[in-house]
Steps between C-alpha positions, in 0.01 A plus 500: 500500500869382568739291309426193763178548389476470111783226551188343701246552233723372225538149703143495524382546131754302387392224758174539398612416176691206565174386685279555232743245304446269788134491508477486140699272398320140440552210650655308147745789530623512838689200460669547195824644378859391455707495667336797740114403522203788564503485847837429543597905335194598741614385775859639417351824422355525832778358704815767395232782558436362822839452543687788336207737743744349820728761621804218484479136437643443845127688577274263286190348632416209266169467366313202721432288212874565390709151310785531518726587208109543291633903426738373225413485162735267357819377685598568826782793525737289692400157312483618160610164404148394639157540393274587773163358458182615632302251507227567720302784314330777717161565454289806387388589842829450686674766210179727611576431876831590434424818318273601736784472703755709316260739480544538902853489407534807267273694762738435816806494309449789289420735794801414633710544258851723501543591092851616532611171695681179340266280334606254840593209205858480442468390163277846351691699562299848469294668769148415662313755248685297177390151673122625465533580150695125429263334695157671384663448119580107608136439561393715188719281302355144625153662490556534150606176415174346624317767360614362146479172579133570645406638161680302277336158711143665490463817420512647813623856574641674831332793562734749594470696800557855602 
Protein backbone atom coordinates (compact mmCIF):
# COMPACT_ATOMS: atom_id res chain seq x y z
CA UNK A 1 0.00 0.00 0.00
CA UNK A 2 1.27 3.63 -0.81
CA UNK A 3 1.21 6.82 1.05
CA UNK A 4 -1.85 8.08 -1.38
CA UNK A 5 -3.35 5.26 -0.13
CA UNK A 6 -3.47 5.30 3.78
CA UNK A 7 -3.94 9.22 3.25
CA UNK A 8 -7.22 7.68 1.49
CA UNK A 9 -8.17 5.38 4.26
CA UNK A 10 -7.63 7.98 6.94
CA UNK A 11 -10.32 10.40 5.06
CA UNK A 12 -12.55 7.60 5.02
CA UNK A 13 -12.65 6.43 8.74
CA UNK A 14 -12.58 9.67 9.82
CA UNK A 15 -15.60 10.47 7.43
CA UNK A 16 -17.21 7.66 8.61
CA UNK A 17 -16.97 9.11 11.82
CA UNK A 18 -18.16 12.42 11.20
CA UNK A 19 -21.18 10.51 9.59
CA UNK A 20 -21.91 8.46 12.35
CA UNK A 21 -22.31 11.98 14.30
CA UNK A 22 -24.65 12.92 11.56
CA UNK A 23 -26.97 10.08 11.69
CA UNK A 24 -26.96 10.04 15.30
CA UNK A 25 -27.48 13.02 16.31
CA UNK A 26 -31.38 13.80 17.17
CA UNK A 27 -33.45 15.96 15.79
CA UNK A 28 -33.78 18.42 19.31
CA UNK A 29 -30.02 18.59 18.75
CA UNK A 30 -29.41 19.44 15.31
CA UNK A 31 -30.61 22.77 15.74
CA UNK A 32 -28.98 23.86 18.67
CA UNK A 33 -25.79 25.57 19.65
CA UNK A 34 -24.44 29.07 19.95
CA UNK A 35 -23.32 30.72 18.18
CA UNK A 36 -22.15 27.57 15.73
CA UNK A 37 -25.28 25.11 15.77
CA UNK A 38 -24.87 20.99 15.15
CA UNK A 39 -25.21 21.06 11.70
CA UNK A 40 -23.74 24.15 11.12
CA UNK A 41 -19.84 22.46 12.52
CA UNK A 42 -21.10 19.41 10.24
CA UNK A 43 -21.51 20.97 7.49
CA UNK A 44 -18.16 22.97 8.06
CA UNK A 45 -16.46 19.83 8.76
CA UNK A 46 -17.37 18.47 5.52
CA UNK A 47 -16.94 21.52 3.40
CA UNK A 48 -12.83 22.39 4.15
CA UNK A 49 -12.29 18.53 3.59
CA UNK A 50 -14.00 18.82 0.48
CA UNK A 51 -12.33 21.79 -0.11
CA UNK A 52 -8.81 21.53 1.29
CA UNK A 53 -8.89 17.73 -1.09
CA UNK A 54 -8.82 20.54 -4.34
CA UNK A 55 -5.45 20.73 -5.80
CA UNK A 56 -5.82 24.86 -5.66
CA UNK A 57 -8.77 26.93 -4.86
CA UNK A 58 -8.59 28.36 -8.34
CA UNK A 59 -9.43 24.25 -9.01
CA UNK A 60 -12.53 23.95 -6.64
CA UNK A 61 -15.72 22.40 -7.72
CA UNK A 62 -18.36 23.55 -5.20
CA UNK A 63 -20.55 21.15 -3.67
CA UNK A 64 -24.20 21.47 -5.63
CA UNK A 65 -26.08 22.27 -2.63
CA UNK A 66 -23.21 24.85 -1.76
CA UNK A 67 -24.56 28.66 0.18
CA UNK A 68 -22.59 30.73 -0.17
CA UNK A 69 -20.32 32.02 2.59
CA UNK A 70 -22.22 28.69 4.86
CA UNK A 71 -18.18 27.29 5.34
CA UNK A 72 -17.54 29.99 8.02
CA UNK A 73 -17.95 29.44 11.44
CA UNK A 74 -18.26 32.74 12.85
CA UNK A 75 -17.41 36.00 10.89
CA UNK A 76 -16.50 36.31 7.55
CA UNK A 77 -12.49 36.74 7.01
CA UNK A 78 -12.85 39.87 5.07
CA UNK A 79 -16.03 41.21 7.16
CA UNK A 80 -14.96 40.41 10.50
CA UNK A 81 -16.88 43.35 11.56
CA UNK A 82 -19.96 41.19 10.42
CA UNK A 83 -21.67 38.25 11.65
CA UNK A 84 -22.54 35.89 9.00
CA UNK A 85 -25.69 34.10 9.67
CA UNK A 86 -26.81 30.86 8.47
CA UNK A 87 -29.99 30.82 8.63
CA UNK A 88 -31.28 28.22 6.55
CA UNK A 89 -30.12 24.94 8.38
CA UNK A 90 -29.12 21.87 6.17
CA UNK A 91 -30.64 18.80 6.79
CA UNK A 92 -29.44 15.27 7.89
CA UNK A 93 -29.65 13.80 4.49
CA UNK A 94 -28.16 16.68 2.49
CA UNK A 95 -24.81 16.47 5.15
CA UNK A 96 -25.05 12.52 4.12
CA UNK A 97 -25.39 13.50 0.36
CA UNK A 98 -22.61 15.57 0.79
CA UNK A 99 -20.44 13.05 2.51
CA UNK A 100 -21.19 10.60 0.23
CA UNK A 101 -19.82 12.99 -1.94
CA UNK A 102 -16.49 13.75 -0.34
CA UNK A 103 -16.05 10.39 -0.12
CA UNK A 104 -15.77 10.45 -4.17
CA UNK A 105 -13.63 13.33 -3.43
CA UNK A 106 -10.85 11.75 -1.26
CA UNK A 107 -10.87 8.73 -3.85
CA UNK A 108 -10.16 10.96 -7.10
CA UNK A 109 -8.21 13.45 -5.35
CA UNK A 110 -6.09 11.31 -3.36
CA UNK A 111 -4.93 9.19 -6.36
CA UNK A 112 -3.86 12.08 -7.81
CA UNK A 113 -2.07 13.51 -5.52
CA UNK A 114 1.83 14.92 -5.83
CA UNK A 115 3.10 14.76 -1.83
CA UNK A 116 6.13 16.82 -2.39
CA UNK A 117 4.07 19.68 -4.24
CA UNK A 118 2.76 23.10 -2.59
CA UNK A 119 -0.29 22.62 -0.71
CA UNK A 120 -1.83 24.92 -4.04
CA UNK A 121 -3.35 27.48 -1.01
CA UNK A 122 -1.28 30.43 -0.62
CA UNK A 123 -2.11 30.90 2.82
CA UNK A 124 -0.64 27.04 4.26
CA UNK A 125 2.06 27.33 3.44
CA UNK A 126 3.60 23.62 3.70
CA UNK A 127 3.48 20.92 1.05
CA UNK A 128 0.55 18.63 -0.34
CA UNK A 129 1.60 15.63 2.16
CA UNK A 130 1.35 18.37 5.37
CA UNK A 131 -2.19 19.62 3.87
CA UNK A 132 -3.49 15.87 4.36
CA UNK A 133 -2.41 15.69 7.81
CA UNK A 134 -4.14 19.54 8.58
CA UNK A 135 -7.03 18.65 6.84
CA UNK A 136 -7.69 14.91 8.11
CA UNK A 137 -6.83 16.57 11.83
CA UNK A 138 -9.53 19.59 10.90
CA UNK A 139 -12.27 17.08 10.52
CA UNK A 140 -11.01 14.96 13.58
CA UNK A 141 -11.26 18.06 15.55
CA UNK A 142 -15.04 19.08 14.54
CA UNK A 143 -15.88 15.34 14.75
CA UNK A 144 -15.02 15.62 18.20
CA UNK A 145 -16.87 18.45 19.14
CA UNK A 146 -20.16 16.81 18.15
CA UNK A 147 -19.07 13.74 19.52
CA UNK A 148 -19.23 15.54 23.06
CA UNK A 149 -21.99 17.37 22.43
CA UNK A 150 -23.78 14.02 21.16
CA UNK A 151 -23.02 12.48 24.52
CA UNK A 152 -23.34 15.15 26.74
CA UNK A 153 -27.19 15.91 24.88
CA UNK A 154 -28.05 12.09 25.10
CA UNK A 155 -25.72 9.86 25.77
CA UNK A 156 -24.71 9.01 22.57
CA UNK A 157 -21.20 7.79 21.59
CA UNK A 158 -19.20 7.80 18.14
CA UNK A 159 -17.95 4.66 17.47
CA UNK A 160 -14.62 4.98 16.30
CA UNK A 161 -13.46 3.50 13.23
CA UNK A 162 -10.39 1.77 12.01
Amino acid sequence: MNTNDIIARQYHSSLKMLEKAIELCPESLWLEGSPNRYWHIAFHALFYTHFYLAPSESEFAAWHRLRPEYNFLGAVPWRPNEIHIADIPYTQAELREYLDFCHIEVDKQTAALNLDAPSGFHWLPFNKLELQFYNIRHLAHHTGQLSERLRAHANLGVPWTL
